[in-house]
Structure formats: structure tokens, C-alpha cells
N, C-alpha and C positions, 0 to 999 in steps of 0.2 A: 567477857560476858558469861554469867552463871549459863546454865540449862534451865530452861523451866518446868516448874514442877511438875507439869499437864503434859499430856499430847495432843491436845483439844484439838487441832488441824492436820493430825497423822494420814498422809495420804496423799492429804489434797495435792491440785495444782493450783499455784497462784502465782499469778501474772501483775509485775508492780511497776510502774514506771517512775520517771525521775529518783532509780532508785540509788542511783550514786552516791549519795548524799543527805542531808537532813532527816528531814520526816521520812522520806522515802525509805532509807538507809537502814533506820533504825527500825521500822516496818518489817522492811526483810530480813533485819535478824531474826526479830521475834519471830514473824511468823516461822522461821526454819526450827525457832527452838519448841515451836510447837507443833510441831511433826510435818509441817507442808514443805513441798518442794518449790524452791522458787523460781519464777523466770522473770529474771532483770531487766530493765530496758533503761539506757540513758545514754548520752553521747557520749560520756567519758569512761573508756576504755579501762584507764586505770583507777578510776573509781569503784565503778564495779569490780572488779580484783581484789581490790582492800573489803568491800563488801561480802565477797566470797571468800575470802581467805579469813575473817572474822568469823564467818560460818563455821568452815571446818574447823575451825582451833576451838569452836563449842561445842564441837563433835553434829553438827548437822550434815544433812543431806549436802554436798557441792550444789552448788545453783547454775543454772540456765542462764550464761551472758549473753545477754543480746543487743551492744551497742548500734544506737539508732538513733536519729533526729526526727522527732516526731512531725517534724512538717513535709516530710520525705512520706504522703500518702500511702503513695504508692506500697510503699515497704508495709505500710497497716496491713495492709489486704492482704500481704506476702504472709503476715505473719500468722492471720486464722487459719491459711492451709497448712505453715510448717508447725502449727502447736497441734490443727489434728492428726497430722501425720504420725507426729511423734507420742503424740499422750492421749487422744482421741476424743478431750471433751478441755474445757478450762472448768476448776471450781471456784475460783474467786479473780476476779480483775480490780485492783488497787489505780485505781487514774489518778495519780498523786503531783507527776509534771506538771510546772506553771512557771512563768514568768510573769516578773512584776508590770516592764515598759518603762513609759516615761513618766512621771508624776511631775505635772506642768498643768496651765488650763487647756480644758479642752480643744481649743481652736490653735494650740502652738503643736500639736498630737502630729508628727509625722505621718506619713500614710504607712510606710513600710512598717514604723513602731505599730503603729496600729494595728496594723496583717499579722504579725508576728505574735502578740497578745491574743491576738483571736482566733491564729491558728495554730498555736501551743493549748492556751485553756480552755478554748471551747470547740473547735474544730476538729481536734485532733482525737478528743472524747468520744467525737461522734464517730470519726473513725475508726476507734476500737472496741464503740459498738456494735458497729456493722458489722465490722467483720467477726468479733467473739461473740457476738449474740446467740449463732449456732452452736457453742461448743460451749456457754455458759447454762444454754435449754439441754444438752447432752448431760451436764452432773446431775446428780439425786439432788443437789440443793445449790445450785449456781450463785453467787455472791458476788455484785458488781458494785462498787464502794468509789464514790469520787469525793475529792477536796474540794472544799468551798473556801467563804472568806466572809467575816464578820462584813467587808467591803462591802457586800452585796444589796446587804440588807438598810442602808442605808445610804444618803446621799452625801461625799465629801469631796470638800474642793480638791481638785487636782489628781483626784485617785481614778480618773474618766475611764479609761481603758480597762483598766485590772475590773476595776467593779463590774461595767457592764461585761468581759466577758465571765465573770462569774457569777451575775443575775443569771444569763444568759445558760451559764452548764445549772444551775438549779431548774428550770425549768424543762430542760432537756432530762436531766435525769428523771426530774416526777412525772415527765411523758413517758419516759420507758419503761418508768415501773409501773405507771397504768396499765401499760401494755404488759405487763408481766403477772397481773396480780391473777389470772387463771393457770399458770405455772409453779413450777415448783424454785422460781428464779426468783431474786429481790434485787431490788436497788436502791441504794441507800449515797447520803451525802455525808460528811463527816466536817466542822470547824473546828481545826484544831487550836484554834485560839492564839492567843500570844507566846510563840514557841522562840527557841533561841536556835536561828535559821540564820542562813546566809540569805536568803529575800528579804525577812528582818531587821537584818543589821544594812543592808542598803537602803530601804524605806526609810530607817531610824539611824541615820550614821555614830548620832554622841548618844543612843539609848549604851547601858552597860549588859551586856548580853550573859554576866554572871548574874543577875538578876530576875533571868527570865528562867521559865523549868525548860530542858533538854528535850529532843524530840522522841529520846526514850520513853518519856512521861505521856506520850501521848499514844503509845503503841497498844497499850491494853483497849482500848476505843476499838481498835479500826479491826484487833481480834474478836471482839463481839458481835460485830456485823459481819464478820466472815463466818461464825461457827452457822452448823446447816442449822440449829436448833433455833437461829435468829428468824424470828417472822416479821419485823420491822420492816414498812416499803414504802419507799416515796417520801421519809422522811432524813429531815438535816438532824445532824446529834452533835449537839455542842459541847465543847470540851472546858472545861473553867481553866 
């Protein structure tokens, strides 16, 4: 990975989850090669490793591993005390973690699949509100950015779980940017559209995933809502 041209996020701290990987992955390169330091969150251990070691070989800041399973609440709340401790405010939180579930009719929907979709993409959001809320009101221009899904917006068979809980995080996010919008904090939602993901290619098994643009393609978006100069709040920004 080149450098980028800018240093438009020199500074910051940002906080990205599900960043092992896809969108997430490609997120935190960028954002590093735009001067932010990153803090990683995803269960896989050695994911995050290839993430940061892709870093340094761009010559960026090392990043903040922080392997965790976002249904593990508890660890949420752990984690706004040990980011103030160590950095003493967050300036951007990337909520990019989701799982798909089951795509079935609604009434074959396990209950556990159920809990698991609701408490990865929309519970666990709320979680890392709560607890970075103080410490995204602590930057000069706090930046809280979550992942949505064309799903949301519309009604299809079998996609019951994923959808509602991502109706569900759009609503919760333009609640809290209500709540924001006397601040110097925003909150914003991002569709990154039809990317070439591993949630993708299990949604889509015989789609041809060279077909689709890279989750690279999708990382200048989610820089835009991070830069402080962004005054966008409460709104989704779609990606073509």
C-alpha cells in the first residue's frame, strides 16, 4: 500500500471494529496512512497482526490491538476507561462489526441466531456508545461513523434478522446525533454498497467476487466523515 498523499487525520485517535478484515481492514489502513493512530478491535488475533504489520511496512504509526468479541459487554465498558487512561479522549469510532445470521423465513430464525445478529449489529453499537460517548465529547471534533446496509431500507424475503437489526442501528445512530447536534461531536452512518467481503460472498455464494470493487474502494467515504472539518449529522451516505 502506497502512503497517502494528505495527512488529513494526523493525530487523531480512532477506534474501528471488525477490523480484521474487509471493510474494516481496509479502513484502518487508510485511516493510518492518514496520520491517525488506530485502535483495532476484532476476535481474530491474527488478523489484526496482518493489519498492523501492513501498517508498518507503509511506514504508519503501529496500531492498538485489541482482540475482543463484541458480545463480551462487559469488555465495552472496560474499554472507555482503558482508551481514557491511555489517550484521554477517542476522535473517531468506526462501528464497522456485523454479522450476516441466518437467511431463512422469518419464523425458521433460531433464537440464539437471532441474539447473536442483534447483539453484534445493534447492541453492541449501543455499547460503544455508552461507553466512548465521553471521550468522543472530550476531541475538538469527535467522529462516530457506523455501517449500515441497503437491507435496511427496504423489505426482503429471508434477510429478517440482518435487516431489522440494521433498521434498528440507523435509528439509534440519528438518535444520538440528535443528541449531539449542540456539540462539537457527529454521527454519521455510511452504505458501503456492494463490496467484495467475505459477508458477501456467503450472502451471494455463485456471485464472482472479481466483479465486485474492493473494500479499498470504499475507504475514502468513511475518511470524510472522520475529517473534524465534516459537519454532516444524522445522516446515511451511500456509496455507489
Amino acid at each position: 500500500m502506497s502512503a497517502a498523499p494528505q495527512s488529513r487525520l494526523a493525530g487523531r485517535i480512532a477506534v474501528i471494529t471488525g477490523a480484521s478484515r474487509g471493510i474494516g481492514a481496509a479502513v484502518a489502513r487508510r485511516f493510518a496512512a492518514e496520520g491517525a493512530h488506530v485502535v483495532l478491535i476484532a476476535r481474530t488475533v491474527g488478523g489484526l497482526e496482518e493489519v498492523d504489520d501492513a501498517i508498518r511496512e507503509a511506514g504508519g504509526t503501529p496500531a492498538t490491538l485489541v482482540p475482543m468479541d463484541l458480545r463480551q459487554f462487559a469488555a465495552i465498558d472496560e474499554l472507555g476507561a482503558s482508551l481514557y487512561e491511555r489517550f484521554g479522549r477517542v476522535d473517531v469510532l468506526v462501528g464497522n462489526a456485523g454479522v450476516l445470521g441466518t437467511l431463512g423465513p422469518t419464523g425458521h430464525i433460531r433464537p440464539d441466531d437471532w441474539a447473536e445478529v442483534m447483539d453484534v449489529n445493534l447492541t453492541a453499537n449501543w455499547r460503544l456508545i455508552r461507553s466512548l460517548d465521553p471521550l468522543l465529547r472530550r476531541s475538538d471534533a469527535g467522529r462516530a461513523i457506523f455501517v449500515t446496509s441497503g437491507a435496511a431500507a427496504q423489505a426482503i424475503a429471508y434477510w429478517g434478522a440482518y435487516a431489522v437489526s440494521k433498521a434498528a442501528l440507523e435509528m439509534l445512530v440519528r438518535t444520538y446525533a440528535a443528541e449531539l447536534n449542540k456539540t462539537r461531536a457527529r454521527a454519521n452512518l455510511i452504505d458501503p454498497g456492494v463490496a467484495r467481503t467475505a459477508m458477501r460472498a456467503r450472502a451471494f455464494p455463485g456471485e464472482d467476487p472479481e466483479s465486485l470493487k474492493p473494500p479499498e474502494a470504499v475507504a475514502g467515504a468513511f475518511v470524510a466523515l472522520a475529517l473534524p472539518s465534516c459537519s454532516r449529522n444524522g445522516e446515511i451516505v451511500r456509496v455507489g
